[in-house]
N, C-alpha and C positions, 0 to 999 in steps of 0.2 A: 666709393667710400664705404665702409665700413660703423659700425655702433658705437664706436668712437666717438664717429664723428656728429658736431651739433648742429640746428641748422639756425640758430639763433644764439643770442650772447645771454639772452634772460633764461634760456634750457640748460644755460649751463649749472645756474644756480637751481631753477625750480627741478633737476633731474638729478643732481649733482651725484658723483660714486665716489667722492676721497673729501677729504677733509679742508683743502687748500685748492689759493685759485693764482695763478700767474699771469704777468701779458709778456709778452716776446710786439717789438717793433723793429722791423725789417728795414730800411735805407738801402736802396739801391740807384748808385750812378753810375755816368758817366767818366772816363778818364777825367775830362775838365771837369767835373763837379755839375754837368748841366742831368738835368732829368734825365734816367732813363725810358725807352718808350714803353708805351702799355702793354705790347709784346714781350717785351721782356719782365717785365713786372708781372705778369700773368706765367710766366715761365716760372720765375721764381716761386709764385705764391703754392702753385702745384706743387714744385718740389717739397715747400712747408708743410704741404698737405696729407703727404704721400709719406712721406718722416715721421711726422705726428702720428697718423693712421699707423703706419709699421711698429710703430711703440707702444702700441695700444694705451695713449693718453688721451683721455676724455678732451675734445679741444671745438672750438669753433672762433675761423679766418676769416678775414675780410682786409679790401684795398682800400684808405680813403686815403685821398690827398698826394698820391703817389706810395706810399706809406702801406706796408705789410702788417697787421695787426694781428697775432696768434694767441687766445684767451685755453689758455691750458686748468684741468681740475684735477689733482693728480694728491698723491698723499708724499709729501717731500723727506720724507724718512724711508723713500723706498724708490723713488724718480731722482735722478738730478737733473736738475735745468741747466748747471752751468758744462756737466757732459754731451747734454745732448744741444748747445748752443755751438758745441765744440763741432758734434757732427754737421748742424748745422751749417756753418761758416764753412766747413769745406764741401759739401755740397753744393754750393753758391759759387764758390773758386771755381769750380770743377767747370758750371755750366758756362761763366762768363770771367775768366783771368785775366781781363784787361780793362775791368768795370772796379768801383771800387764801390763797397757794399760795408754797413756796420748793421750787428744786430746789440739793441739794447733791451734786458732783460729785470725784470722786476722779482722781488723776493718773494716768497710767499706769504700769502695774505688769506684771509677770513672771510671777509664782506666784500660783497657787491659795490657800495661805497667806497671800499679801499683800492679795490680792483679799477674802478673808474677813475679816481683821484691818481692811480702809478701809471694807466696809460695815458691821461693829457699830460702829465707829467714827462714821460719820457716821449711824446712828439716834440714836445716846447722841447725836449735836448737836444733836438736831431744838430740842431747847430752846434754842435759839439764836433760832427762827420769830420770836416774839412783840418780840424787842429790835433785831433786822436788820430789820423793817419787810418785805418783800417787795420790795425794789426791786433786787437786784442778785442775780445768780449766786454760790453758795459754794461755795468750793474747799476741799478737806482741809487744803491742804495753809495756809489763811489758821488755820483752825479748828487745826491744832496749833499755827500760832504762840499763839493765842490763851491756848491751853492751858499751853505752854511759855517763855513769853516775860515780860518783867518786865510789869508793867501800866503804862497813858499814866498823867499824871495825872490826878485829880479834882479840878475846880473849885469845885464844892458841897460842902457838908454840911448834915447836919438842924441843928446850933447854927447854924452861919453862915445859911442863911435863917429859921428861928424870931426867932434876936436883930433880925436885921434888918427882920422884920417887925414885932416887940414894938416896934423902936423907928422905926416907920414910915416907913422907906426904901425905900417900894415902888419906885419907877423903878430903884434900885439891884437890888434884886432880881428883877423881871420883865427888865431887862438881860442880869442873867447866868444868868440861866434859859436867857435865847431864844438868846442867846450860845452857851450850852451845848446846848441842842437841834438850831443849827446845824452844831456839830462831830459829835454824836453821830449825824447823820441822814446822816453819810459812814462808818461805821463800817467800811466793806467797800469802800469807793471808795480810802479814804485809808488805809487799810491799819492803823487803827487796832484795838489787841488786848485786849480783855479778856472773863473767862470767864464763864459766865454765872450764876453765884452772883455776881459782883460786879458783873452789868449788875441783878440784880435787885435787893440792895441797895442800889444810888445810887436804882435807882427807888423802893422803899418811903422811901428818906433822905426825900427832894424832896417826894414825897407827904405824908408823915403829918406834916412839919413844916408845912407848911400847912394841913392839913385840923385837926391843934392848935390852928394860930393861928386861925381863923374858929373854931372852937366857940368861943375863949375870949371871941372880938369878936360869941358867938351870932348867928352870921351864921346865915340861915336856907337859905344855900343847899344842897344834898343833894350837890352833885357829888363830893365826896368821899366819901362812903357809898356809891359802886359801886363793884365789884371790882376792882382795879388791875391784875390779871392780862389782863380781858375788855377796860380801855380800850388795854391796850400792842396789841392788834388791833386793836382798832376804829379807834385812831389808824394803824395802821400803823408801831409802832417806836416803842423808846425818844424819837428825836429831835424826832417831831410830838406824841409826849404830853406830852416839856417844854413844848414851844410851847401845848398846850393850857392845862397847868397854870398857864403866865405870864399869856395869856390871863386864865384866871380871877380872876389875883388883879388885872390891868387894872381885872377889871368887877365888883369889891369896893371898889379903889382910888374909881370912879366915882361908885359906889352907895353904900356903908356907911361909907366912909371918915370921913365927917362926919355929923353928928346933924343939922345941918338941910339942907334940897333947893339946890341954891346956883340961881339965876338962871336959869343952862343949861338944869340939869335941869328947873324948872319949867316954862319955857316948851318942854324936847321932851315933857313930860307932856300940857301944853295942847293940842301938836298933834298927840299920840295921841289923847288925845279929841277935838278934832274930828273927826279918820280916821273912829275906831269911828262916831261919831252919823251920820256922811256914808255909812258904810257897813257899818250894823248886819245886813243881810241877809249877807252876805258873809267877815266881817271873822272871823279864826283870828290865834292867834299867831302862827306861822311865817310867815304872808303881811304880818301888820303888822312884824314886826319887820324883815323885807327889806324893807319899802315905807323904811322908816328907817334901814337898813341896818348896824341894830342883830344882834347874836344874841337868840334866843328866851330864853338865860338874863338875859340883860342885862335886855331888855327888861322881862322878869318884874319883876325886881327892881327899875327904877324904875319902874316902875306902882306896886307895895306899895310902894313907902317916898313916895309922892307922893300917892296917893289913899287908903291903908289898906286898898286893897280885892286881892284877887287877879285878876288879869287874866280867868281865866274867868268867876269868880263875877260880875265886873261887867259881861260880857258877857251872862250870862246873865240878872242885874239887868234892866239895858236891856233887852233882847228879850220881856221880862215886863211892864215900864212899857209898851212899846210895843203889846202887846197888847192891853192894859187900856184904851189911850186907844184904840186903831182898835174894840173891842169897845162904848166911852162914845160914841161919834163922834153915832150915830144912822145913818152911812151905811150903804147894803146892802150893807156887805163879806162874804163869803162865808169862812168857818173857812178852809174853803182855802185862799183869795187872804191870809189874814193869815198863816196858817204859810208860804207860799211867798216874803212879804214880808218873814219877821221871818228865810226862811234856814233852816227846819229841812227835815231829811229828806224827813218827809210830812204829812201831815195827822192822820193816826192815831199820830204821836210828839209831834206838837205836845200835840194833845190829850190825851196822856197823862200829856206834864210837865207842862200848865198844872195838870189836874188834883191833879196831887202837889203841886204847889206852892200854893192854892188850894183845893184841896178837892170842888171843881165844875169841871165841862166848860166850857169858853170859852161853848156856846151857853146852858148856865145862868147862865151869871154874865152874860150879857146879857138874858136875861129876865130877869133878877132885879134888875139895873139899870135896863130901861127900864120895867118895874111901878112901882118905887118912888120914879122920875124922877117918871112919869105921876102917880103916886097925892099926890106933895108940889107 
């Protein structure tokens, strides 16, 4: 470190070199929104450190809570915080792109008192992470509007998508879902305010009115029975979770909508099955369903409602049938060359499931076929 840098938060005042004092608070997670470790938290806090330092801004860091704290003294008619929040933020990309990280940042201020009052301030906002999505910088001073301010409208509610679903106007509904995930995916662009008790209840609204209407149509899909808290991260923001939710109900519309398979569907079932037979050594959901450019949920669900079967289990089906004929053949196929054929692992898990499945090892169940070939 460098003369910059302070080794206390009260040097920065008693020593102070510029007229104004800032806090910067760091957020750093996990994909699902859970903590990141202290390894990486300590990873990052260097990088703030090492930034700060290269800028030559008077500053002194600290971790509490999980929580990056950065107390900058700078003169703001010659610093800007919200460019170098910019470097910041991709700095943090750089080290960790599959973590999802907000920094939120305070205006410039006078007092020691003020500077105290914008950083508990902006800890109490961290709960903001999960509905801003990580894509833009936040200011205090967006977060007291938000606080302070009348609220935008709401477009939704849990009657208006339940009824609408009850009485099946899904294009109506998936419309103003995605409609709405569009406005809401600028929440901090467009300067749009609301607090985050009522960013979470539009989110449960949205959710649990759908996840109602599928148990009642005993849809068998699960995706509502994960945590709504762990998808508003996963998705990145209130805005791409509508989009996911509308999503959903698209690949309901598709699938369940109707009680028999219409035309379409049968024929993309037919040339899922051919894929798989063409390429049983090989063939996973995730890879067929992009060969068709399907989602893996979709997918799923018109296989069962077209074959009755589960897409693994008939994968699994298959690669057992095909056994059994290369084992009947009479050729000198070698265990191995059929496990490496049929796509498993090794040879010693081939033969472990055929086992369980059967009873006997692959090399018994062909003596025991070609004795009783021989003997009739």
């Amino acid at each position: 470190m460098n003369n910059f840098f302070k080794t206390s938060f009260y040097n920065l005042f008693t020593e102070k070199s510029g007229p104004d004092f800032c806090v910067l608070v760091i957020e750093h997670k996990k994909k699902d929104g859970h903590p990141s470790s202290r390894e990486v938290i300590a990873t990052i806090h260097r990088a703030c450190q090492n930034l700060l330092s290269a800028s030559y801004v008077v500053h002194f860091t600290e971790i509490q809570n999980d929580l990056i704290f950065c107390y900058l003294n700078y003169d703001s008619t010659i610093f800007s915080t919200r460019a170098f929040v910019g470097s910041l933020r991709q700095i943090i990309y750089n080290i960790t792109p599959e973590a999802n990280s907000t920094v939120y940042f305070s205006g410039a201020v006078k007092t020691m008192a003020e500077l105290s009052e914008e950083c508990s301030f902006l800890a109490r906002s961290t709960d903001y992470s999960a509905y801003l999505g990580f894509s833009a910088p936040v200011t205090s001073e967006y977060l007291h509007e938000c606080v302070s301010s009348l609220q935008a409208p709401l477009a939704l509610s849990f009657n208006y998508i339940y009824d609408n679903l009850i009485a099946k106007n899904y294009e109506e509904v998936i419309q103003s879902i995605n409609d709405e995930g569009d406005r809401l995916s600028g929440l901090v662009r467009d300067g749009i305010h609301y607090s985050s008790r009522i960013l979470m209840q539009y989110s449960c609204d949205v959710w649990y009115a759908v996840r109602l209407y599928f148990i009642s149509q005993n849809c068998p899909d699960k995706y509502f029975d994960k945590n709504i808290t762990e998808e508003l991260f996963i998705n990145r923001g209130i805005g791409r979770l509508f989009k996911t939710i509308a999503n959903q109900i698209a690949d309901f519309r598709d699938t369940f909508a109707s009680s028999d398979s219409t035309t379409r569907e049968q024929q993309q079932t037919d040339a899922i099955l051919e894929y798989i037979s063409n390429n049983l050594a090989t063939v996973n959901l995730n890879e067929t369903a992009a060969r068709f450019d399907f989602t893996p949920e979709y997918l799923s669900r018109l296989f069962k409602k077209n074959t009755g079967e589960n897409y693994s289990e008939f994968i699994k089906r298959k690669r057992f049938e095909k056994a059994l004929e290369l084992l009947r053949s009479g050729e000198k196929i070698s265990i191995a060359e059929i496990s490496a054929m049929l796509g498993y692992k090794s040879q010693s898990h081939f033969q472990n499931k055929f086992k369980a499945e059967y009873g006997v090892s692959p090399d018994a169940y062909r003596k025991a076929f070609n004795l009783h070939h021989l003997n009739s």
